[in-house]
C-alpha positions in Angstrom: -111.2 -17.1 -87.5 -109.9 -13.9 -87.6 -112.3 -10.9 -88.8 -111.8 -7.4 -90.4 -114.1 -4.4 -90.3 -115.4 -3.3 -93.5 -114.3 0.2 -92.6 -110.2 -0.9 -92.0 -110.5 -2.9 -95.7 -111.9 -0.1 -97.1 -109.3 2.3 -96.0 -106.5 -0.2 -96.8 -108.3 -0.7 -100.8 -108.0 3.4 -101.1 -105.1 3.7 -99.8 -103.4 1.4 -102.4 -105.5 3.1 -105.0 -104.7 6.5 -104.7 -100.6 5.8 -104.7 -101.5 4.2 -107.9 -103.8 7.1 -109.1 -106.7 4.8 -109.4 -110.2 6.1 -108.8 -111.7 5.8 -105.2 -115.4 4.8 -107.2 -113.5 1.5 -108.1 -113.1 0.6 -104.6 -117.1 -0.4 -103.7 -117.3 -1.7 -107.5 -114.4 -4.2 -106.2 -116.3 -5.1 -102.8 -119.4 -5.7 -104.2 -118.2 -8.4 -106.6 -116.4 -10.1 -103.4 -119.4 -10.2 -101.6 -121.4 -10.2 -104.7 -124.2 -7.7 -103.8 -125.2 -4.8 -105.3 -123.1 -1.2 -104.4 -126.3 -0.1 -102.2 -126.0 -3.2 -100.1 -122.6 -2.9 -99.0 -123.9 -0.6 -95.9 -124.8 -4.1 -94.7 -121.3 -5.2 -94.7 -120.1 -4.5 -91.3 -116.9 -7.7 -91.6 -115.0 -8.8 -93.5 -113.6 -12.8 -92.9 -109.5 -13.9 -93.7 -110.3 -15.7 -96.8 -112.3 -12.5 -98.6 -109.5 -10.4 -97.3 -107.0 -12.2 -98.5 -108.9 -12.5 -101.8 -109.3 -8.6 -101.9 -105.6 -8.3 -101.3 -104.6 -10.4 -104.6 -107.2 -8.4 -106.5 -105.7 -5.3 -105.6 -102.3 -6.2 -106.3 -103.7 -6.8 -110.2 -105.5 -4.1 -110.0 -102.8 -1.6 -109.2 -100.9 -3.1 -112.1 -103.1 -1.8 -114.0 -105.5 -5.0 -115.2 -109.0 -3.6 -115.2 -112.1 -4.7 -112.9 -113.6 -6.2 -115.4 -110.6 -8.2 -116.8 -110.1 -9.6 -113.5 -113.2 -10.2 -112.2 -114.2 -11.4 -116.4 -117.6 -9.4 -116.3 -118.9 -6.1 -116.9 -122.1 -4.3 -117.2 -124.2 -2.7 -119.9 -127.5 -1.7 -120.2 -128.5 -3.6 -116.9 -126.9 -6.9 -118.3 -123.9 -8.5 -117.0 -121.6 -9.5 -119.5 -118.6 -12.3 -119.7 -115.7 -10.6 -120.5 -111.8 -11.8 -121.1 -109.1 -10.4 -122.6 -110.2 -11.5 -126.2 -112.8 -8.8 -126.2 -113.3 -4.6 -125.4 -114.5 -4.0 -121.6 -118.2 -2.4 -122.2 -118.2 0.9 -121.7 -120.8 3.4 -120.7 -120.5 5.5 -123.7 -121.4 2.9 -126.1 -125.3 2.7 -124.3 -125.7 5.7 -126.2 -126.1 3.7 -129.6 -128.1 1.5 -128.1 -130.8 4.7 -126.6 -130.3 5.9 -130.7 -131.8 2.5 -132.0 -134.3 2.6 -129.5 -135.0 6.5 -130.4 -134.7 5.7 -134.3 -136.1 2.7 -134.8 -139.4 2.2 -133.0 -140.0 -1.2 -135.1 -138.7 -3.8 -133.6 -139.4 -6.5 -136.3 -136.9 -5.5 -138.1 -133.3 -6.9 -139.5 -130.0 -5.7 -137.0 -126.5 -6.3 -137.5 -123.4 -5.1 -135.0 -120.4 -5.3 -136.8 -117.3 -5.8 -134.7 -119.2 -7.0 -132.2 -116.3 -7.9 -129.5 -118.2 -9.1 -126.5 -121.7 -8.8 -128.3 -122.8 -6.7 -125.9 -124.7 -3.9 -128.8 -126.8 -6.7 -130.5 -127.4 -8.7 -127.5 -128.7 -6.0 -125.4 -131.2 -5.1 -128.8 -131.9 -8.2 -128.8 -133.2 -8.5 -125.1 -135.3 -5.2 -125.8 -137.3 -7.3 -128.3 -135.5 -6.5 -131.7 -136.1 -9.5 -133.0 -133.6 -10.2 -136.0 -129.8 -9.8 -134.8 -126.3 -10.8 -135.9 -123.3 -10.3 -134.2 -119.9 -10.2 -136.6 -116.5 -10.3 -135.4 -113.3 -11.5 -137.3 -112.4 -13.1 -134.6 -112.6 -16.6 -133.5 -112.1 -15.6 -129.7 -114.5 -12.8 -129.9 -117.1 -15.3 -131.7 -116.6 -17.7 -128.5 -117.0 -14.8 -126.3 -120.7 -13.5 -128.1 -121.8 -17.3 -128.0 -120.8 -17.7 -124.0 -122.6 -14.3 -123.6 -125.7 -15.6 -125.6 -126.0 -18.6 -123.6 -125.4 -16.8 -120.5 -128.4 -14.6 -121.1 -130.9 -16.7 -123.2 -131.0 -14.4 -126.0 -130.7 -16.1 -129.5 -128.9 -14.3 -131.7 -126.9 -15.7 -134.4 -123.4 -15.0 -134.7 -120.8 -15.0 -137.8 -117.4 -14.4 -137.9 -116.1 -12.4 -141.2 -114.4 -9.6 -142.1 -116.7 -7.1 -142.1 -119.1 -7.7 -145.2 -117.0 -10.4 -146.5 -119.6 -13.5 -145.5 -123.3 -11.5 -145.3 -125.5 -11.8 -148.1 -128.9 -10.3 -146.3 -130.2 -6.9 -146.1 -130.9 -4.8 -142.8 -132.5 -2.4 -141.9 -130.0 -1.3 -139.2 -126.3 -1.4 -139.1 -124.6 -0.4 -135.5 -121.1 -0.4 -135.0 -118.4 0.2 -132.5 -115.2 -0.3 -134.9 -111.7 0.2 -133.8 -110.7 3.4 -134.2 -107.2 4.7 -132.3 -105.0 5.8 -134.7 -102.1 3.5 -135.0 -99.6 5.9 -133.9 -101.9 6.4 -130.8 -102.1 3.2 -128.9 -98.5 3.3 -127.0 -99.9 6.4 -125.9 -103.4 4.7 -124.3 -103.3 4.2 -120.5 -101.8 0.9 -119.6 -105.4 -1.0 -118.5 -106.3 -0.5 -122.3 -103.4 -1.3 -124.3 -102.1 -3.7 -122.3 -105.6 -5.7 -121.4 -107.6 -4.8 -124.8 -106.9 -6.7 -127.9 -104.9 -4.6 -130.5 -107.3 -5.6 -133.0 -110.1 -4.2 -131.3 -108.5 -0.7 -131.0 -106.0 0.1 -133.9 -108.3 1.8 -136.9 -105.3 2.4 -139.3 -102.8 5.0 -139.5 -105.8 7.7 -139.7 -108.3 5.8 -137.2 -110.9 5.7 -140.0 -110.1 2.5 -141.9 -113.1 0.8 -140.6 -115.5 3.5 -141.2 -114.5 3.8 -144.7 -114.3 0.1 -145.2 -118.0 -0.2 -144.1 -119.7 2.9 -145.3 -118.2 2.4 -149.3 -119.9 -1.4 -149.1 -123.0 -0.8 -147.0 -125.1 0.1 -149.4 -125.4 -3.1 -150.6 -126.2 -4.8 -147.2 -128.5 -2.1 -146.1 -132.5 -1.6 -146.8 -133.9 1.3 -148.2 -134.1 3.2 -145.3 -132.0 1.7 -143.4 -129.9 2.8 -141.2 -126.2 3.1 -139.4 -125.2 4.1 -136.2 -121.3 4.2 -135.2 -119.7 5.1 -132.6 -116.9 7.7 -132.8 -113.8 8.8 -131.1 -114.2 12.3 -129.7 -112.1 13.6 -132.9 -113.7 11.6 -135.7 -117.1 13.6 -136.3 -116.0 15.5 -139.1 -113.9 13.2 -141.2 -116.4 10.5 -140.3 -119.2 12.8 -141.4 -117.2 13.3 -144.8 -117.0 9.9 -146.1 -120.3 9.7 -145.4 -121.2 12.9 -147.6 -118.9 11.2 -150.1 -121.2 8.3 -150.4 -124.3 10.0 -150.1 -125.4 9.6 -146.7 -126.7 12.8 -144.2 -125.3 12.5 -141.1 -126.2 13.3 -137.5 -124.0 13.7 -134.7 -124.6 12.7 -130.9 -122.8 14.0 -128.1 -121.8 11.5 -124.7 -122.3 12.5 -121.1 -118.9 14.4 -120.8 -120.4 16.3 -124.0 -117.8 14.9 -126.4 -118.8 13.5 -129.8 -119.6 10.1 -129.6 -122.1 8.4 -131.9 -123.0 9.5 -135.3 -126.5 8.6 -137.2 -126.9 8.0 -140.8 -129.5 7.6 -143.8 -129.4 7.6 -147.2 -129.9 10.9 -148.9 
């Protein structure tokens, strides 16, 4: 059976990536979940046989078309945990592990109540979950998304339950944290998101309204009466969004903090009751 070096493969995956203006990082992410080893181990890889070739061949044809890693491959990682994920639900994304280091930060008592509206994959409440919070829902209003947070559950023995509303529309508790990565692209905005998004991320888990702040507005006018006394809710933002989102908060008498991601854009915002 025929045999290719790792080095020739490698060469060939890079050179179809950069003609499509893809990023040369992607390349050992791809060839380590062929082989499925860690990054560091590929320097073991010295060949590579026909069938895995031909196998990284098909996967950079989807790639180049756009269709994410994670899409094709239907798992991504978060907080050290490997996620299912499908076209039903949001790819994970580094930037949203920095509401999970704010609850961690925030709320040092983990016997507490947690729910992560629009949940998608479940990845927010799962992950709190497996870092011994020990009350957590997951909402999504859709039945796909549902499926995907139960899989995900299974997949990682971590029992949370899982309810599918719109937004508040079902929950009758309390909590003591609300987190929350809501859509919010303007409308008028998502023709203009790269192709691997709006093309291989459901609509409905991007489009926040014709100002992007439909969801943020929905849930801060109604959380009062699904939050403790001190609870408290994290979002996440677009890079934009601080200030209006800081507004309607102010409007409904909530003081507001604002955290900046690793490329030092806005990104998650903090709030309590005033």
């Amino acid at each position: 059976m025929r045999e290719y070096s790792i080095i020739d493969v490698k060469r060939y995956i890079l050179d179809e990536f950069n003609k499509a203006n893809i990023d040369n990082y992607e390349c050992n992410y791809l060839l380590a979940e062929v082989f499925n080893c860690s990054i560091n181990d590929l320097i073991f890889i010295k060949k590579v046989s026909k069938r895995q070739f031909k196998k990284i061949q098909h996967i950079v044809k989807l790639r180049i078309k756009n269709r994410p890693l994670t899409k094709i491959f239907k798992r991504a990682y978060f907080y050290g945990l490997k996620f299912y994920i499908n076209d039903n639900v949001l790819s994970c994304r580094p930037e949203t592990e920095i509401l999970i280091d704010k609850v961690l930060e925030n709320c040092s008592d983990k016997d507490i109540k947690v729910l992560d509206l629009c949940a998608g994959s479940g990845c927010i409440g799962i992950t709190l979950k497996s870092l011994g919070y020990n009350d957590v829902t997951c909402l999504d209003i859709s039945k796909k998304a549902c499926k995907v947070i139960k899989k995900n559950c299974k997949k990682l023995n971590q029992n949370v339950q899982v309810i599918r509303s719109n937004l508040f529309e079902k929950i009758h508790d309390k909590y003591d944290v609300i987190v929350s990565n809501p859509p919010y692209i303007k409308s008028s905005e998502i023709d203009k998101l790269d192709n691997e998004v709006k093309y291989y991320d459901p609509i409905i888990s991007l489009d926040g309204g014709s100002d992007g702040l439909y969801f943020y507005k929905q849930i801060i006018s109604n959380a009062d009466k699904y939050l403790t006394e001190q609870g408290k809710i994290l979002f996440e933002i677009g890079y934009d969004e601080a200030k209006s989102v800081c507004e309607i908060l102010n409007k409904y008498n909530y003081n507001s903090k604002v955290i900046k991601d690793y490329s030092n854009n806005d990104r998650v915002i903090l709030a309590t009751r005033r």
